[in-house]
C-alpha positions as CSV (number, residue, x, y, z in Angstrom):
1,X,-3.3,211.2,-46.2
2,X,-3.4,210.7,-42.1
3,X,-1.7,212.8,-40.2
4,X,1.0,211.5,-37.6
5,X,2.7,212.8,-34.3
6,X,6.5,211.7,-34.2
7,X,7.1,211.5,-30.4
8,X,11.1,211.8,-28.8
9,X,11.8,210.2,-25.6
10,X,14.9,210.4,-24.0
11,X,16.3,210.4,-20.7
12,X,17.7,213.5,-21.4
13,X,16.8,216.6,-23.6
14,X,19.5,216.9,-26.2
15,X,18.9,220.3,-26.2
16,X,19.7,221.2,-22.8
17,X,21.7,218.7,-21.6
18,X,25.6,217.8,-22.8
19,X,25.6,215.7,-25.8
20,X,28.1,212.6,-25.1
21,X,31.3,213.7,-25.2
22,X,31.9,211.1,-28.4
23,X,29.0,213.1,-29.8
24,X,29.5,215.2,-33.5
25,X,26.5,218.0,-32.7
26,X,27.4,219.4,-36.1
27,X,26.8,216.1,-37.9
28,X,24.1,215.2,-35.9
29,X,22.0,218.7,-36.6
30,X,23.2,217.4,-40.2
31,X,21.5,214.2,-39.7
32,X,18.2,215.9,-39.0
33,X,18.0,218.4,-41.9
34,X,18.8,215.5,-43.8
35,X,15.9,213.7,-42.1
36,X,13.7,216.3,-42.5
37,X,14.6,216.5,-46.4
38,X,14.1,212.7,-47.0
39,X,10.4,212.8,-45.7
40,X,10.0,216.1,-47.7
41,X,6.4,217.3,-47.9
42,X,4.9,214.9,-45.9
43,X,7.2,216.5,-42.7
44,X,4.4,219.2,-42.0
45,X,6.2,220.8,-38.5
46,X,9.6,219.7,-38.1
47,X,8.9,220.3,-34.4
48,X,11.2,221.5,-31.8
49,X,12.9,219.9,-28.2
50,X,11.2,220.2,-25.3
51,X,11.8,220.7,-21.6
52,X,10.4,221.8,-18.4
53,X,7.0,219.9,-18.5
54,X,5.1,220.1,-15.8
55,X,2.2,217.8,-14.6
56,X,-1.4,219.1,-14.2
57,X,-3.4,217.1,-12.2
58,X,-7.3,217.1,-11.4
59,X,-8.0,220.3,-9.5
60,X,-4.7,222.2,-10.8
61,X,-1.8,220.8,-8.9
62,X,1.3,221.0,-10.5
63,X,4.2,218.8,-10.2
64,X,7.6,218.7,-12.7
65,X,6.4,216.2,-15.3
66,X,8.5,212.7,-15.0
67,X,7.7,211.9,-18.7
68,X,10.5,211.5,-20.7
69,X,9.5,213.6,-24.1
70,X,12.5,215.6,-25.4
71,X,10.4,216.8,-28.5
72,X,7.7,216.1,-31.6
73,X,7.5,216.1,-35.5
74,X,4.4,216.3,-38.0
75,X,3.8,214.0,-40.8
76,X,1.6,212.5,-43.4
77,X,1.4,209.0,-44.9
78,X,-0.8,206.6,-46.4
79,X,-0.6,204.6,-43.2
80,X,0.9,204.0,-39.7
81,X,3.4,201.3,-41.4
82,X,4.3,204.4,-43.6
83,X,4.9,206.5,-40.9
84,X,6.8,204.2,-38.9
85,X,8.9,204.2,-42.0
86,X,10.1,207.7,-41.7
87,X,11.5,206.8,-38.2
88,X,14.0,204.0,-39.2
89,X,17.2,204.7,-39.0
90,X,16.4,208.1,-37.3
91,X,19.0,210.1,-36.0
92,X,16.9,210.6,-32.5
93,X,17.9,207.3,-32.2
94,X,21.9,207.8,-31.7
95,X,21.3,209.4,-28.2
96,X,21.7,206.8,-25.5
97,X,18.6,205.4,-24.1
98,X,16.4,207.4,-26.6
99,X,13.1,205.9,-28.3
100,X,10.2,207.2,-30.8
101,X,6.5,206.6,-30.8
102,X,4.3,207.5,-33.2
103,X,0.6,208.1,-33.0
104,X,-2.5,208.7,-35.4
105,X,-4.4,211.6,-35.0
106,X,-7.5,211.1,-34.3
107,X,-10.6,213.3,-36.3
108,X,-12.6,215.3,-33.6
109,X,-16.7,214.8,-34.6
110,X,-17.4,218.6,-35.1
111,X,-14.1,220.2,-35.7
């Protein structure tokens, strides 16, 4: 099995922001254990939300980071189709203007 990195974006973090007022936190935290429990063993780090990132540029400048990640999950599959799979219908998706990439990783010759 690969392993894949479940990137959130959103324009805000969910977990420091207010949710929409419309917005059942209850049932959506529901909606990701139920998530998490429908990919099962192949969900190796349910992950956590993120915020504060800061931007490190060549020679150690700093700057906030203008990248929209709001948090990460771990999983296996057979392939990137597979793992695309497990985002449909994902509840990440019910925040406005929120979106999910997912990536390979990639072996490291050595390690």
């Amino acid at each position: 099995m690969t392993k894949y990195l479940i990137v959130y974006h959103s324009p805000m973090n969910p977990s420091v922001e207010a949710a929409p007022a419309d917005m059942d936190m209850e049932a959506e935290m529901k909606a990701w254990m139920d998530w998490g429990a429908g990919v099962g063993k192949n969900l190796t780090d349910f992950g956590t939300p993120l915020a504060g990132g800061v931007h490190v540029a060549p020679g150690g400048g700093t700057s906030p980071s203008t990248l929209e990640v709001s948090g990460y999950s771990f999983v296996e599959a057979d392939s990137m189709d597979a793992a695309v799979g497990y985002t449909k219908n994902h509840p990440h998706l019910n925040f406005p203007g929120a979106s999910i990439e997912v990536h390979e990783l990639q072996a490291v010759p050595g390690m």
